[in-house]
C-alpha positions in Angstrom: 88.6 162.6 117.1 86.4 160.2 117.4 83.7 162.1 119.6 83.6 164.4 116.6 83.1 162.5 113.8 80.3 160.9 116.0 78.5 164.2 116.5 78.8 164.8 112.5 77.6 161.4 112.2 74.8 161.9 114.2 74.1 165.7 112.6 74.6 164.2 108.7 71.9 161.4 110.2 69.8 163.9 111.7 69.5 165.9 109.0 68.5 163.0 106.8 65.9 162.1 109.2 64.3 165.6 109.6 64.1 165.4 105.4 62.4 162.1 105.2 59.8 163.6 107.8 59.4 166.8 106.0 59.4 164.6 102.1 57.1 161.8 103.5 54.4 164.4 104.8 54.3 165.9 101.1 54.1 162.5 99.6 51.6 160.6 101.7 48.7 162.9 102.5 45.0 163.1 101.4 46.3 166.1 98.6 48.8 163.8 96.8 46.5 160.7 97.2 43.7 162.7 94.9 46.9 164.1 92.9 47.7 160.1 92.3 44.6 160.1 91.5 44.4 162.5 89.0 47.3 161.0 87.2 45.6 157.6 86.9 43.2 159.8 85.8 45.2 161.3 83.1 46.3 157.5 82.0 42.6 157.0 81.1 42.3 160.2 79.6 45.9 158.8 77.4 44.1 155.5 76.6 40.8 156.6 75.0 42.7 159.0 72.3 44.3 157.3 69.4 46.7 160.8 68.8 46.7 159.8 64.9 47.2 163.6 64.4 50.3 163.8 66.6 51.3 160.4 65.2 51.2 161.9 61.4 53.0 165.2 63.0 55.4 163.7 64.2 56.3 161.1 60.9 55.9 164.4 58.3 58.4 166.4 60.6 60.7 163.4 60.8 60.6 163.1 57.1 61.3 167.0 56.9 64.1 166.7 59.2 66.1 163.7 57.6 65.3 164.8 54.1 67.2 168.1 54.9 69.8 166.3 56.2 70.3 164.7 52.8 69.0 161.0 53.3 66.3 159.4 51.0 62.7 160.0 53.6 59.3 159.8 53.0 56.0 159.6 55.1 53.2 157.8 54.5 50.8 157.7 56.8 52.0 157.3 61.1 55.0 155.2 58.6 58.4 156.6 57.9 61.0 155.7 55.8 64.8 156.6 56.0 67.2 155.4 53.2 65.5 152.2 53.2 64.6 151.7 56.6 60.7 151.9 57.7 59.3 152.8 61.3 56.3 153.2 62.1 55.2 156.0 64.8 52.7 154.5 67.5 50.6 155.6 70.0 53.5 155.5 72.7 56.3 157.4 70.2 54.0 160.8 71.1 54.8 160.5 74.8 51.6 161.9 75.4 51.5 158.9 78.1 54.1 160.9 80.1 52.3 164.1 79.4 48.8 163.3 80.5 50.2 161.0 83.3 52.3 164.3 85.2 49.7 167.2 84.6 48.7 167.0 88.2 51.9 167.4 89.0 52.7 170.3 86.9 49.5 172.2 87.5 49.2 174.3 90.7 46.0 175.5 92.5 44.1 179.0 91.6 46.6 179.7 89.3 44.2 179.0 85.9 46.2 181.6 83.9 49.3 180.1 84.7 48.7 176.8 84.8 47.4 177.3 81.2 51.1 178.7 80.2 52.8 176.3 82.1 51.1 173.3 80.8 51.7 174.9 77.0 55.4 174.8 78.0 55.6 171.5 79.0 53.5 170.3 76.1 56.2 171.9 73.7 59.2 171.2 76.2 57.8 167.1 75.6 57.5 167.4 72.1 60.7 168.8 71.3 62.6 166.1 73.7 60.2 163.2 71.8 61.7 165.0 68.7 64.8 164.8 69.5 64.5 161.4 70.7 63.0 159.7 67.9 65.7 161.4 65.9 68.7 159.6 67.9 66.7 156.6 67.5 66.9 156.6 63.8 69.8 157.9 63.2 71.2 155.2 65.6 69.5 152.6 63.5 70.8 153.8 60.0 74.2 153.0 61.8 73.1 150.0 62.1 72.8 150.0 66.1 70.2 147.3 66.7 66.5 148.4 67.8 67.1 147.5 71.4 69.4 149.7 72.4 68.6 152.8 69.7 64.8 152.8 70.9 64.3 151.1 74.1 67.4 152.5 75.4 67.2 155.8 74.6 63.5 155.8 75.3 64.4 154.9 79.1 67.1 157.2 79.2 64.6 160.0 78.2 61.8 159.0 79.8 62.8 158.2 83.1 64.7 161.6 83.8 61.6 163.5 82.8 59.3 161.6 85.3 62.1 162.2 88.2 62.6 165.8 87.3 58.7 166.7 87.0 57.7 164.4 90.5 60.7 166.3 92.2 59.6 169.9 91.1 56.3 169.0 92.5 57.9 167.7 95.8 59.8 171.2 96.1 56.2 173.3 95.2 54.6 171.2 97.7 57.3 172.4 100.1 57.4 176.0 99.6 53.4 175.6 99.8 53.6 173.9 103.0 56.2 176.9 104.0 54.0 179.7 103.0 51.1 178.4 105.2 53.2 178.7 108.2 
């Protein structure tokens, strides 16, 4: 029994190892350093626009939303207030951050028509989560669940996932691109 569970032991580690090798080539060559690069890129790209249009989008459809849902909501301005409760919608409530940040990771090479589609999908795939988001938030708060957790929770539970989800689609396209070579 025992010489069997060490050859699974040493298959299971085997496998792991083979999976590193294979990951760490994807992760550490010179066509994810310029991707990194390209994200930092995108960061500067996120810090020189103040997204006051998105910012105002986002308070009037909040507004909308909570006034169909019978509570007392107004916006004025990137401000929004909820039966008494204001907010106001900053820079970093757009998530544009996360969206500029992971377009080189979403984009793939010579595919300009599709790219185009696909970064249209994620635009509205990150606006709709944000949405939904920003929605817990204050519906959390008019509860009367403190700030901490109804925003900065909820804002890591959200934005973390995403992050994970988009680097680890890019690991698997850079692995059936590395496949397809072959």
């Amino acid at each position: 029994m025992d010489v069997e569970k060490d050859k699974k032991r040493d298959i299971f580690l085997e496998i792991i190892l083979c999976s590193i090798k294979r990951y760490s080539k994807i992760l550490f060559n010179w066509r994810s350093g310029i991707t990194y690069l390209f994200c930092l890129l995108g960061l500067l790209v996120y810090e020189c626009i103040p997204f006051r249009f998105l910012r105002l989008f986002l308070s009037e459809i909040l507004a909308k939303i909570y006034r169909l849902m019978g509570h007392d909501a107004f916006a004025g301005n990137t401000f929004l207030y909820i039966d008494g409760f204001w907010s106001q919608i900053l820079k970093q409530c757009t998530y544009m951050k996360l969206f500029f940040t992971t377009i080189p990771l979403v984009v793939r090479k010579k595919e300009i028509f599709n790219n185009v589609i696909r970064l249209f999908i994620y635009f509205v795939m990150i606006l709709c989560i944000n949405l939904i988001r920003l929605i817990i938030t204050h519906s959390l708060v008019l509860v009367d669940v403190s700030w901490k957790i109804a925003h900065d929770l909820i804002n890591h539970l959200t934005y973390g996932p995403i992050v994970i989800l988009v680097f680890l689609l890019w690991i698997k396209a850079g692995l059936k691109r590395k496949q397809s070579t072959r």
